[in-house]
C-alpha positions as CSV (number, residue, x, y, z in Angstrom):
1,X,25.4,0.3,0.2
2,X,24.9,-3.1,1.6
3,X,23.1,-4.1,4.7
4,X,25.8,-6.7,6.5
5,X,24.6,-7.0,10.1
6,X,20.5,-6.8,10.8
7,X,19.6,-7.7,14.2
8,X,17.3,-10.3,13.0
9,X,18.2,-11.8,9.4
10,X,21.3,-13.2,8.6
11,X,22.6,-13.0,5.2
12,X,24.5,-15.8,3.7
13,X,26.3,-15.0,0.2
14,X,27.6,-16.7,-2.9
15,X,30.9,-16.3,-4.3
16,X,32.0,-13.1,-5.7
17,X,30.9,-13.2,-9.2
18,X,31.1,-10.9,-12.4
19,X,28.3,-9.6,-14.5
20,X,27.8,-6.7,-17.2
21,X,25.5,-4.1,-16.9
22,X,25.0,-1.5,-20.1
23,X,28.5,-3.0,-21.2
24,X,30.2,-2.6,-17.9
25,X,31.4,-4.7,-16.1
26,X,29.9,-4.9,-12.7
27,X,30.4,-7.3,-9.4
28,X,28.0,-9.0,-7.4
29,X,27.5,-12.1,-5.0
30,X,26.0,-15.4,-6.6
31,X,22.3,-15.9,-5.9
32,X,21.7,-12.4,-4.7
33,X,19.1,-10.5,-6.7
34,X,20.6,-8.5,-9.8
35,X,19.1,-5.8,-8.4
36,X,20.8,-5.9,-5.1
37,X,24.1,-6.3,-7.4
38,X,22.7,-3.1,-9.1
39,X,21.9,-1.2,-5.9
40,X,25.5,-1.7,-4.1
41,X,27.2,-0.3,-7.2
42,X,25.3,2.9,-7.1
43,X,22.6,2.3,-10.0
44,X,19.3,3.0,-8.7
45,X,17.3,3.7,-11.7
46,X,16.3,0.7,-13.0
47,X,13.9,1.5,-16.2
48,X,11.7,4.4,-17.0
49,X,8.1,4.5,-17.2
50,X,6.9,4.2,-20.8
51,X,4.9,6.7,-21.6
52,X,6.4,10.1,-19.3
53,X,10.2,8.4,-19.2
54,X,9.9,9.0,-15.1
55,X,12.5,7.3,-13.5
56,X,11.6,4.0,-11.5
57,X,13.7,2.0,-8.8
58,X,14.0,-0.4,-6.4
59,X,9.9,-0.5,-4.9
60,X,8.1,-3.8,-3.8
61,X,11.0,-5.9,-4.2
62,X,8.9,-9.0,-4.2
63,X,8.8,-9.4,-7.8
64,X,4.8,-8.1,-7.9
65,X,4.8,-4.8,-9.9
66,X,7.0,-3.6,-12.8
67,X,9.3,-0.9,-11.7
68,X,12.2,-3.2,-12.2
69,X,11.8,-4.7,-15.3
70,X,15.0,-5.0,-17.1
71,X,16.7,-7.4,-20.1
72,X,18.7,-10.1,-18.9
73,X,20.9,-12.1,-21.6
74,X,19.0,-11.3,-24.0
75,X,15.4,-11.7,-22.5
76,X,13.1,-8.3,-22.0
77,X,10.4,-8.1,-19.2
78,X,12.8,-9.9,-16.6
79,X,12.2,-8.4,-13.3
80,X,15.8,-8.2,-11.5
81,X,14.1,-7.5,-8.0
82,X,13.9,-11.5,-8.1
83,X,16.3,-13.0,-10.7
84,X,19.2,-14.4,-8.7
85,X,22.7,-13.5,-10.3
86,X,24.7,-15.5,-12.2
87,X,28.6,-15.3,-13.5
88,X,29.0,-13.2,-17.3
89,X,25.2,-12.4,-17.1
90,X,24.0,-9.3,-19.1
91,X,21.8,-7.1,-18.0
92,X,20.6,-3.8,-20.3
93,X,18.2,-1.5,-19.3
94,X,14.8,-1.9,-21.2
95,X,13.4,0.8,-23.3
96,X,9.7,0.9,-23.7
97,X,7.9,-2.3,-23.4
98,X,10.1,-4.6,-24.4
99,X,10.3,-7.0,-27.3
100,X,10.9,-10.3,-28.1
101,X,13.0,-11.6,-30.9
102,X,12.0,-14.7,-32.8
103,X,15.3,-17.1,-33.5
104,X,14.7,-19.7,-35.2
C-alpha cells in the first residue's frame, strides 16, 4: 500500500516503530503521518461524519479539513493526516465531536 519509488520525490523513513490503533497493535515508520501508518495496514476509514455516520478517509491530506480527525494518546480532534508518528502512540477512532477531559 506504500508508494516506494516516485519519479520525482524521494522518500526518506524513520525507524520501524510500533503504535496501537483501537487496541491493536499496529507498525509504522517514525515521522511518517499516522495516517500513512493507518493507510498501509489497510484502515481507510478514518472517522465518520457526525451527524449521518458516513464514512470519511484519507482527503486533502494537508491537515485543512476534518475528515481525519482522530484521538491520539488521549487527545480528541487530532488530525492524523499531519501528526508525525511516534513509538507506543494510541490512536482511537473519535466518535462524534470529540471531548475533552479536565485532569486536574
Amino acid at each position: 500500500m506504500r508508494i516506494v519509488q516516485h519519479p520525482i520525490l524521494t522518500f526518506a523513513r524513520g525507524k520501524k516503530i510500533s503504535f496501537t490503533f483501537d487496541g491493536r497493535t499496529l507498525e509504522g515508520y517514525e515521522g511518517e503521518p499516522i495516517a500513512a501508518a493507518l493507510h498501509d495496514a489497510g484502515v481507510k476509514v478514518l472517522r465518520r461524519s457526525i451527524r449521518l455516520s458516513r464514512p470519511r478517509g484519507f482527503f486533502c491530506a494537508v491537515g485543512k479539513c476534518s475528515s481525519c480527525l482522530m484521538k491520539v494518546d488521549g487527545k480528541p480532534n487530532v488530525r492524523v493526516c499531519i501528526e508525525p508518528l511516534r513509538e507506543g502512540m494510541r490512536v482511537e477512532t473519535q466518535r462524534g465531536k470529540g471531548e475533552l477531559i479536565e485532569r486536574g
